[in-house]
Backbone and ligand atoms as CSV (ligand in chain L), in Angstrom:
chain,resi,resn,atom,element,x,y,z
A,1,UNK,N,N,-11.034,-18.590,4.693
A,1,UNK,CA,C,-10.665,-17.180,4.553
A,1,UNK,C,C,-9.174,-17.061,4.262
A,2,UNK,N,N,-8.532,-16.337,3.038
A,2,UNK,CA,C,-7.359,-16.273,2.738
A,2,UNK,C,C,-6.460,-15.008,3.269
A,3,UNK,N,N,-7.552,-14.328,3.933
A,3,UNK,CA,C,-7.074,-13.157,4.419
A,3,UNK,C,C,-6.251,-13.309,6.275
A,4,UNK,N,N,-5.454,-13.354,6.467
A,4,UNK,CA,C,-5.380,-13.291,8.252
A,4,UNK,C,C,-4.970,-12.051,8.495
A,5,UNK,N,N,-4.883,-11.021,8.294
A,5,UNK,CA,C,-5.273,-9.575,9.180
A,5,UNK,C,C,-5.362,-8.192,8.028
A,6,UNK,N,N,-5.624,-6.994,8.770
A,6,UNK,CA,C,-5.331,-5.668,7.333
A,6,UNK,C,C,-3.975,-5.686,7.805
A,7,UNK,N,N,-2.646,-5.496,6.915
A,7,UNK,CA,C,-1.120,-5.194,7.057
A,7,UNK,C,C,-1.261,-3.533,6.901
A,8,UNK,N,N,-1.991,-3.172,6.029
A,8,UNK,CA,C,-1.846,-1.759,6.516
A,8,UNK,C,C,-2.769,-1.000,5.624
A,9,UNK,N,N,-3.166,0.393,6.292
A,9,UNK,CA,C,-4.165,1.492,5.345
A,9,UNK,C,C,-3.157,2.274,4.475
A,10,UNK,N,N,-2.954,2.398,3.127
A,10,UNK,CA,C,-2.280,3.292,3.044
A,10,UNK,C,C,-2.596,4.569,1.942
A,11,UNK,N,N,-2.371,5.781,2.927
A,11,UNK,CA,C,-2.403,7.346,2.516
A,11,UNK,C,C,-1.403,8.151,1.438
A,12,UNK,N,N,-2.062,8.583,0.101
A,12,UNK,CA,C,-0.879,9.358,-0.362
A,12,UNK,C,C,-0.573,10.752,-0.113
A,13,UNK,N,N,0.547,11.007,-0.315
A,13,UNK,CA,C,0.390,12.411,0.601
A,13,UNK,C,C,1.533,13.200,-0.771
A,14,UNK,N,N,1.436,14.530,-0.930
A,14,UNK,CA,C,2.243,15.217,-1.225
A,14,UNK,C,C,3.657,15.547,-0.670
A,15,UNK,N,N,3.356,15.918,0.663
A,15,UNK,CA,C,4.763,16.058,1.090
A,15,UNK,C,C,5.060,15.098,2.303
A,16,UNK,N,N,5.855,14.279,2.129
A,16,UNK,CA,C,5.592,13.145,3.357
A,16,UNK,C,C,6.345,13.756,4.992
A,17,UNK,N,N,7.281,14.264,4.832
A,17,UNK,CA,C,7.726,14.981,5.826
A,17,UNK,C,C,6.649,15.574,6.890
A,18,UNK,N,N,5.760,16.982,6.036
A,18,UNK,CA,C,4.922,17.238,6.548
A,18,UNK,C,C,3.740,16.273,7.121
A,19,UNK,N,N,3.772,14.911,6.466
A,19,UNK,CA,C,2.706,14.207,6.868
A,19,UNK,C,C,2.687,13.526,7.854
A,20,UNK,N,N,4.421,13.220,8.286
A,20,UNK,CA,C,4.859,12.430,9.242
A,20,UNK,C,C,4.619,13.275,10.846
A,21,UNK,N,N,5.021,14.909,10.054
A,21,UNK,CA,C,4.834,15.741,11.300
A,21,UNK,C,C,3.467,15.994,11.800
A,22,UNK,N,N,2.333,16.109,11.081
A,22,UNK,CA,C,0.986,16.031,10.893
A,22,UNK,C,C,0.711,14.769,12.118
A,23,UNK,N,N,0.899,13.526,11.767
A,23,UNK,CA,C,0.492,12.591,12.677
A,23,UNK,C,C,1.197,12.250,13.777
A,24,UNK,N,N,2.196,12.800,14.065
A,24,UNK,CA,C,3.296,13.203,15.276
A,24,UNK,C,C,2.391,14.211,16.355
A,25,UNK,N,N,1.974,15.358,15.423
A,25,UNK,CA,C,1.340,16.176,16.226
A,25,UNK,C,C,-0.233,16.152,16.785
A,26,UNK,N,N,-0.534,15.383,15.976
A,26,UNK,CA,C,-2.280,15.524,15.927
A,26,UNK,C,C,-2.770,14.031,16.976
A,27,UNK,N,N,-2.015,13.234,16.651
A,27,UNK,CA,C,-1.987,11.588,16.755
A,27,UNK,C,C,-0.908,10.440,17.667
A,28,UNK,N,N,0.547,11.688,18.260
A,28,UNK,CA,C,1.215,11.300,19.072
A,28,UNK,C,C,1.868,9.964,18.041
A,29,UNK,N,N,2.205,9.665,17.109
A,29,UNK,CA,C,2.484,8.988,16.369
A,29,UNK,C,C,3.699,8.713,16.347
A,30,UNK,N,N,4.772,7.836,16.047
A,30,UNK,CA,C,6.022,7.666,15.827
A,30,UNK,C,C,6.446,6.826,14.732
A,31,UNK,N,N,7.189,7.066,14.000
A,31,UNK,CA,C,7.491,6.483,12.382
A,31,UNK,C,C,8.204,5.025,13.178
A,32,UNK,N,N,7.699,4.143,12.177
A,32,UNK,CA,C,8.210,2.641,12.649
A,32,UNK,C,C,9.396,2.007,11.584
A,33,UNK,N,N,8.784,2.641,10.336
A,33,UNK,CA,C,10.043,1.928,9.177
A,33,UNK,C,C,9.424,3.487,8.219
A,34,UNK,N,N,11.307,3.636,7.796
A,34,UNK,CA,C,10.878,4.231,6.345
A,34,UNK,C,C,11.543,3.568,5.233
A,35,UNK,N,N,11.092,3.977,4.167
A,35,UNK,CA,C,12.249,3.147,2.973
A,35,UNK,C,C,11.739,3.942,1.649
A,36,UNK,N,N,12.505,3.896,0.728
A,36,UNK,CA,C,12.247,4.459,-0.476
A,36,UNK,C,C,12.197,3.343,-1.786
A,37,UNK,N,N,10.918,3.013,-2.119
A,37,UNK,CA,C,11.187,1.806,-3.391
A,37,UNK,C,C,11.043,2.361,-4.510
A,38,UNK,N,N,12.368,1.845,-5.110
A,38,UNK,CA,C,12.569,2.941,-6.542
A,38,UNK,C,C,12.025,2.421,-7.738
A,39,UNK,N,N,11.493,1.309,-7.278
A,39,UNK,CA,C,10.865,0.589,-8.429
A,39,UNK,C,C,9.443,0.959,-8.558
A,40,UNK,N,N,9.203,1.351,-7.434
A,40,UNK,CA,C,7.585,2.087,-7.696
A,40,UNK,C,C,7.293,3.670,-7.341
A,41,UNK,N,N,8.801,4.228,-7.052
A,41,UNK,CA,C,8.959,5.650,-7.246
A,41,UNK,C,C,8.315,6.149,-6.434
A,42,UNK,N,N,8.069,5.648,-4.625
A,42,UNK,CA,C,7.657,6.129,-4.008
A,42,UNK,C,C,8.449,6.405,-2.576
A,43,UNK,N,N,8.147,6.587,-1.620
A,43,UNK,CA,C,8.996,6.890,-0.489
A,43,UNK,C,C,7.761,6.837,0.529
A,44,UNK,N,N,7.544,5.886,1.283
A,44,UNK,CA,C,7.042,4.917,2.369
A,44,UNK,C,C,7.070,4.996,3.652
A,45,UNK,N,N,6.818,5.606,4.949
A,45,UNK,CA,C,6.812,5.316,6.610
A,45,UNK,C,C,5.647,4.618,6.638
A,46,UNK,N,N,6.068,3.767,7.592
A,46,UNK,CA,C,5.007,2.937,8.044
A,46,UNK,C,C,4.596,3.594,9.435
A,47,UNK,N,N,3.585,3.415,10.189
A,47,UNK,CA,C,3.108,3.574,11.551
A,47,UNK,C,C,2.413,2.881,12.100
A,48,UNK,N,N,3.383,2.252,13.437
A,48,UNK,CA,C,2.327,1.089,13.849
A,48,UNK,C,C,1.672,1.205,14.831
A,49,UNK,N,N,0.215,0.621,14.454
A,49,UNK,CA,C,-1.029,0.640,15.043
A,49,UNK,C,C,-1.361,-0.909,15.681
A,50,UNK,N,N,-1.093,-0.961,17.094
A,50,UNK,CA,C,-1.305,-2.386,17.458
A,50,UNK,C,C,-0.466,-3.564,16.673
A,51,UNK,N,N,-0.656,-4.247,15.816
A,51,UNK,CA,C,-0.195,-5.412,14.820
A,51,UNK,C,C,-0.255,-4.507,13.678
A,52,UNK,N,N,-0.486,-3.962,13.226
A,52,UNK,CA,C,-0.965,-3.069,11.434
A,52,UNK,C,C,0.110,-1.975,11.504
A,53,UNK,N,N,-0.231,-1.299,10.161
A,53,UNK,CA,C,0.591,-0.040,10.105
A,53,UNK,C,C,-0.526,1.059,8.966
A,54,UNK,N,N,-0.467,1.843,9.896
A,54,UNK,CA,C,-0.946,3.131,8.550
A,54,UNK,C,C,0.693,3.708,7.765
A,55,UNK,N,N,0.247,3.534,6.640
A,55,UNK,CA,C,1.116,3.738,5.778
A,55,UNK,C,C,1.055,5.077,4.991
A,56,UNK,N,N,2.392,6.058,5.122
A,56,UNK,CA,C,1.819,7.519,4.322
A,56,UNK,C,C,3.071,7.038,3.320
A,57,UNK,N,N,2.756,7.600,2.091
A,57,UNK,CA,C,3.576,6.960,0.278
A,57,UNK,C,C,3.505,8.735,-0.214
A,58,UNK,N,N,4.887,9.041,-0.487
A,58,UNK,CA,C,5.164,9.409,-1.329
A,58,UNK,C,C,5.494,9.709,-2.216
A,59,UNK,N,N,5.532,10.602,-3.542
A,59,UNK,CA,C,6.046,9.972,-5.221
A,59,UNK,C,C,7.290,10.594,-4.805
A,60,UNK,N,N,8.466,9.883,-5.511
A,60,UNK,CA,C,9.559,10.337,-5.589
A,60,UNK,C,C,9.783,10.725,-7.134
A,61,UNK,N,N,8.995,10.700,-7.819
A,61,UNK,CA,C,9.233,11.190,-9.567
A,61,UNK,C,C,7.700,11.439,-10.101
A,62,UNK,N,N,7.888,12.258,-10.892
A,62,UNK,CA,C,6.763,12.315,-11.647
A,62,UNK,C,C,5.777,11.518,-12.313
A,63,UNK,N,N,6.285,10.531,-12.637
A,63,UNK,CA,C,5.243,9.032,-13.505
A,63,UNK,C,C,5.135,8.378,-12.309
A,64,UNK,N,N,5.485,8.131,-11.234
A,64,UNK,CA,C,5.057,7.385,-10.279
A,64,UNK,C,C,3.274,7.517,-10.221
A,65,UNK,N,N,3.338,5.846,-9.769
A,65,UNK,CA,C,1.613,5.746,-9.551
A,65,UNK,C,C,1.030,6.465,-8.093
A,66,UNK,N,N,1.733,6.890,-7.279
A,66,UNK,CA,C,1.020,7.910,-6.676
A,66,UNK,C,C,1.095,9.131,-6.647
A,67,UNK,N,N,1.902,9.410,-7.837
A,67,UNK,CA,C,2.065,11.494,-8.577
A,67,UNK,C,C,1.047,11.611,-9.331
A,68,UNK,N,N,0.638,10.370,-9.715
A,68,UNK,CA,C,-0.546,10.752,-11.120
A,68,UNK,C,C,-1.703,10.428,-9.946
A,69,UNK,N,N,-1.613,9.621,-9.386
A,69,UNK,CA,C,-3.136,9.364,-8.132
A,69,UNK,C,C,-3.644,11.011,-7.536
A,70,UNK,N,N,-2.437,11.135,-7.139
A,70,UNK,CA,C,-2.670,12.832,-6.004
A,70,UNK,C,C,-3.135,14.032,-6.971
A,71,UNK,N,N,-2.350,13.834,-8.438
A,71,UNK,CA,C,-2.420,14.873,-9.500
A,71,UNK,C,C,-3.990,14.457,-10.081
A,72,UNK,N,N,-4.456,13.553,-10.088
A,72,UNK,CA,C,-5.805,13.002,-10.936
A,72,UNK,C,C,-6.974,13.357,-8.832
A,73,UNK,N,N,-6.734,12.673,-7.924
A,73,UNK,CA,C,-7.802,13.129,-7.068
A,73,UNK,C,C,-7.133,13.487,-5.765
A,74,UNK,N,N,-5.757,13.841,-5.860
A,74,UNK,CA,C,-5.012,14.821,-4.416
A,74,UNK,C,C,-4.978,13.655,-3.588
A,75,UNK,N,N,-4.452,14.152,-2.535
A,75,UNK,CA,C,-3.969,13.594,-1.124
A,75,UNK,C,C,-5.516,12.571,-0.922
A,76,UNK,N,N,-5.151,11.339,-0.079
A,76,UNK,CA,C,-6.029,10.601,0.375
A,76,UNK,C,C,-5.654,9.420,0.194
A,77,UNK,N,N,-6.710,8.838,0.991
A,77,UNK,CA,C,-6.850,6.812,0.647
A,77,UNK,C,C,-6.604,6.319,-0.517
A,78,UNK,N,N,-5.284,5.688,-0.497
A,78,UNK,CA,C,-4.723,4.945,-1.539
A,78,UNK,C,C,-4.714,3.598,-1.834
A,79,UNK,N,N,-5.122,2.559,-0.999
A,79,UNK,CA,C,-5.196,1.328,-0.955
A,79,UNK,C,C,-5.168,0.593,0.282
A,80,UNK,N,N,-5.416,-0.651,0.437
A,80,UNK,CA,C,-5.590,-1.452,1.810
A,80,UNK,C,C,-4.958,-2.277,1.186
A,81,UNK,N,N,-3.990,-2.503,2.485
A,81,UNK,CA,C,-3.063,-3.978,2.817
A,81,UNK,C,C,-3.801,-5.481,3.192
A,82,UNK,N,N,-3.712,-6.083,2.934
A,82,UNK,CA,C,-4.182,-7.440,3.008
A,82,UNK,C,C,-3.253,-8.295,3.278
A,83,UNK,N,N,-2.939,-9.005,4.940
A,83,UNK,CA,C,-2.360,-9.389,5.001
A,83,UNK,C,C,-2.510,-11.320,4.425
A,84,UNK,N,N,-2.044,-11.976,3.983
A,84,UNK,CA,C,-1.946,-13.284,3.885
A,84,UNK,C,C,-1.553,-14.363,4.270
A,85,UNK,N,N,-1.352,-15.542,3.988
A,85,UNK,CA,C,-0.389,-16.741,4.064
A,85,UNK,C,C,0.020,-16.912,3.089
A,86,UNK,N,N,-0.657,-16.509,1.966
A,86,UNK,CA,C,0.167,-16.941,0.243
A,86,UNK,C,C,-0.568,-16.342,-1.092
A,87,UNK,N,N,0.552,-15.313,-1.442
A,87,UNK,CA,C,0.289,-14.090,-2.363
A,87,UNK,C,C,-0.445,-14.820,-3.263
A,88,UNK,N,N,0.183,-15.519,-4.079
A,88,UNK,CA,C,0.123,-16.360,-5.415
A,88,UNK,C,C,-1.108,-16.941,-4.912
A,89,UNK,N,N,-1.577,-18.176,-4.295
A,89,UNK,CA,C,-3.046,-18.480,-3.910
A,89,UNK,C,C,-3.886,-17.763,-4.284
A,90,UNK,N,N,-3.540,-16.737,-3.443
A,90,UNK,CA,C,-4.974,-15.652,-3.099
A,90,UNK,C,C,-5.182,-14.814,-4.450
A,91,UNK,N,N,-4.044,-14.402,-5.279
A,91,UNK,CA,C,-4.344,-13.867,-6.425
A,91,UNK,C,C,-4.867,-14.433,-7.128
A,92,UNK,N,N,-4.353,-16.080,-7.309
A,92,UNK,CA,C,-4.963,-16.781,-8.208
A,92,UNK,C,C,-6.762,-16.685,-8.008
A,93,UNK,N,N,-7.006,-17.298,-6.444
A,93,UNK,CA,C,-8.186,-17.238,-6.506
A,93,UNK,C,C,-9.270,-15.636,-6.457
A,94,UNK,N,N,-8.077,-14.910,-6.003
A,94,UNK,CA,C,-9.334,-13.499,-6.523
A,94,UNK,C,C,-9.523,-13.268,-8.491
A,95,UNK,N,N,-8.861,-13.499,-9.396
A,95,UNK,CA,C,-8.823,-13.751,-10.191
A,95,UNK,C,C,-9.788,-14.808,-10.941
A,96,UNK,N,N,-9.956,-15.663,-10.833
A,96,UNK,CA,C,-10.960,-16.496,-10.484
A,96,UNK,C,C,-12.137,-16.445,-10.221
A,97,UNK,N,N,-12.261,-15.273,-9.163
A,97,UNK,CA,C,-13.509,-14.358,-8.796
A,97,UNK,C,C,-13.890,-13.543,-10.054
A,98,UNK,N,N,-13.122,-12.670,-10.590
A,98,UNK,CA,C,-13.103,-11.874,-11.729
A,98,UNK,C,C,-12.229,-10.617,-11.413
A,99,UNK,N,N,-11.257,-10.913,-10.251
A,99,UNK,CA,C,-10.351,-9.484,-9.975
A,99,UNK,C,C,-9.570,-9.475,-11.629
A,100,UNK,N,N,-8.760,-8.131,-11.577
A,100,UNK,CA,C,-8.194,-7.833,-12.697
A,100,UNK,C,C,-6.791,-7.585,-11.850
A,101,UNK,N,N,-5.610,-8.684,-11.975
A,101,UNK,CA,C,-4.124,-7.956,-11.356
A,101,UNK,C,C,-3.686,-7.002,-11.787
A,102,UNK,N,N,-2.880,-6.622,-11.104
A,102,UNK,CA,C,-1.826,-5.505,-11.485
A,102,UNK,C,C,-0.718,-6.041,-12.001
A,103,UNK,N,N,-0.066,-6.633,-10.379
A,103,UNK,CA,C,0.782,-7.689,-10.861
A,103,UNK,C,C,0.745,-9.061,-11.055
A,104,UNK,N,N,1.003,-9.664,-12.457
A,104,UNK,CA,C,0.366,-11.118,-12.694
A,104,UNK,C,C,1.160,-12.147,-11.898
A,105,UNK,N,N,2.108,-11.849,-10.839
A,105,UNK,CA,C,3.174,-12.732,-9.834
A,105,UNK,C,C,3.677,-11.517,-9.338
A,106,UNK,N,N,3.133,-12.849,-7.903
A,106,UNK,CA,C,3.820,-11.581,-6.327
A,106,UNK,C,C,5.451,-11.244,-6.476
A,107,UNK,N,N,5.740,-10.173,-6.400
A,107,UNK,CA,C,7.047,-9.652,-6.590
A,107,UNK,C,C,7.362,-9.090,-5.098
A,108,UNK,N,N,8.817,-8.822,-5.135
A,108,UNK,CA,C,9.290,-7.979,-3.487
A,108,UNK,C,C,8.324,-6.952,-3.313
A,109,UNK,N,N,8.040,-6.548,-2.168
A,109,UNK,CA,C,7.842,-5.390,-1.303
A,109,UNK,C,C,8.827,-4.715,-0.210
A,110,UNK,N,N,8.052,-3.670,-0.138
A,110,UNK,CA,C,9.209,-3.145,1.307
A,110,UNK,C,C,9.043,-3.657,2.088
A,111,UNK,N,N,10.322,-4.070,3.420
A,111,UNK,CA,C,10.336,-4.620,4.431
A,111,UNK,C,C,10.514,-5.852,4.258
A,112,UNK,N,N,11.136,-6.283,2.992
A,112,UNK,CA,C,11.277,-8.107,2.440
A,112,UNK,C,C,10.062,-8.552,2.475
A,113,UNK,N,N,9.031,-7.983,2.583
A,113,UNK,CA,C,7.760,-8.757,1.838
A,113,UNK,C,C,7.221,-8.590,0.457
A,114,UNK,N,N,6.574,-10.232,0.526
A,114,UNK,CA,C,6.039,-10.315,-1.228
A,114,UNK,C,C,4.755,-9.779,-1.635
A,115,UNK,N,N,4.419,-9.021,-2.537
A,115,UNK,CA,C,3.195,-8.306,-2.455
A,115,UNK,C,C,2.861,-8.105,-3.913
A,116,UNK,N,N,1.571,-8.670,-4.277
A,116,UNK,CA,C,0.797,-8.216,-5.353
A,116,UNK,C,C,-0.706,-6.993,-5.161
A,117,UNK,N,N,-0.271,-6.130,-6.271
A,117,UNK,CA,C,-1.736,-5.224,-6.361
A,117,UNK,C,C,-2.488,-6.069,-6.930
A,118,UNK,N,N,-3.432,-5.425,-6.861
A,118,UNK,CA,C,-5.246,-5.884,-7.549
A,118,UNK,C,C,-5.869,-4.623,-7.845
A,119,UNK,N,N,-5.914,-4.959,-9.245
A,119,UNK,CA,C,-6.812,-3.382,-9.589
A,119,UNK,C,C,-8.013,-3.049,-9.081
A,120,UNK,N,N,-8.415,-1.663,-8.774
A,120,UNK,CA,C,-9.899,-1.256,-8.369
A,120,UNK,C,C,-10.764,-1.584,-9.194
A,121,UNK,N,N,-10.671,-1.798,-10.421
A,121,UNK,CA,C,-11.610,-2.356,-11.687
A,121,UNK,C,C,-11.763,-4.018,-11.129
A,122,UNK,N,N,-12.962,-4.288,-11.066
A,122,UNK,CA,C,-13.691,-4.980,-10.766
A,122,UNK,C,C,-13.234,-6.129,-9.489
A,123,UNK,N,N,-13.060,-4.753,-8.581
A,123,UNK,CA,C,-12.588,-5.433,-6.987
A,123,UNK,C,C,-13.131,-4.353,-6.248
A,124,UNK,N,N,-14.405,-4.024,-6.478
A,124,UNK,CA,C,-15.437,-3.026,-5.829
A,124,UNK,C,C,-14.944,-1.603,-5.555
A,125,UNK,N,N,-13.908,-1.235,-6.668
A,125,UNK,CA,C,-13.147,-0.010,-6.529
A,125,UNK,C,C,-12.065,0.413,-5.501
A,126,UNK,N,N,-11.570,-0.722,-5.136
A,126,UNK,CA,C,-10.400,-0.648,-4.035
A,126,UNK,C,C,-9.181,-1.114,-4.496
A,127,UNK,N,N,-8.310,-0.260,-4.341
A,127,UNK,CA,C,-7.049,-0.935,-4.958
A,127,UNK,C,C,-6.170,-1.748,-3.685
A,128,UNK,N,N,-6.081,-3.061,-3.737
A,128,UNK,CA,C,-5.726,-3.806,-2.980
A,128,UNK,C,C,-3.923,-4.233,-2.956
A,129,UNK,N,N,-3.394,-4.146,-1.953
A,129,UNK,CA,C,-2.077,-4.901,-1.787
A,129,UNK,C,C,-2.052,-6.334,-0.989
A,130,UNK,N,N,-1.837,-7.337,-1.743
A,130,UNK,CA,C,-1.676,-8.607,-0.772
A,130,UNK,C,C,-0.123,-8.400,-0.416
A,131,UNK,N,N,-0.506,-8.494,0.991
A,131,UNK,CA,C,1.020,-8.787,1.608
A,131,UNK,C,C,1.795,-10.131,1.986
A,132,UNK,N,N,1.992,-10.780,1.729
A,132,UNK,CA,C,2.949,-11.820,2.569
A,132,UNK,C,C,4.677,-11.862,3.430
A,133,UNK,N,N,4.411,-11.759,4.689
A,133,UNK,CA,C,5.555,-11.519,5.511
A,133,UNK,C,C,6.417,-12.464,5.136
L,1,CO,CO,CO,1.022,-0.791,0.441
């Protein structure tokens, strides 16, 4: 198994502020990391759940891939974290399987981790993040 835990669920939200206050209030929640990655034009809190984090993403620009996600089917489930031992491996071998990457080599993530997508096209409609800490 190439997988060793979920790193995180993550939610897109329109207004992340409100979303942070949303699970503050409803859920007793407390923001663990925020960060803004400008390379994927989003703006990120993590919330940690035991070892994991639910993750709420917001677009910080208009072409961002979660302005056109929310604008094409609104607020909701945006992808699952997959945590790993080794991005590159595991892509290779989901690939192999017949996944379709996103990214063809694990690149940075937030929080100094390396992380490749996997498209929902022919990965049972889930858009996947491998994480490596
Ligand atoms: Co993610």
């Amino acid at each position: 198994m190439l997988l060793t835990e979920i790193d995180h669920v993550a939610i897109a939200v329109r207004d992340l502020d409100a979303a942070i206050e949303y699970y503050e209030q409803a859920l007793g929640a407390t923001v663990h990391h925020r960060e803004v990655i400008d390379s994927d034009g989003v703006e990120e809190v993590l919330i940690k759940v035991a070892d994991n984090y639910i993750q709420l993403a917001a677009a910080t620009r208009d072409d961002s891939p979660i302005a056109k996600f929310i604008a094409k089917r609104g607020e909701g489930l945006h992808h699952v974290g997959y945590r790993v031992g080794d991005v590159a491996a595991t892509l290779k071998s989901m690939i192999a399987a017949g996944a379709r990457p996103i990214d063809e080599e694990p690149r940075p993530g937030s929080r100094g981790t390396t992380v490749a997508f996997v498209h929902p096209k022919g990965n049972l409609g889930t858009l996947i993040e491998l994480v490596q800490e």
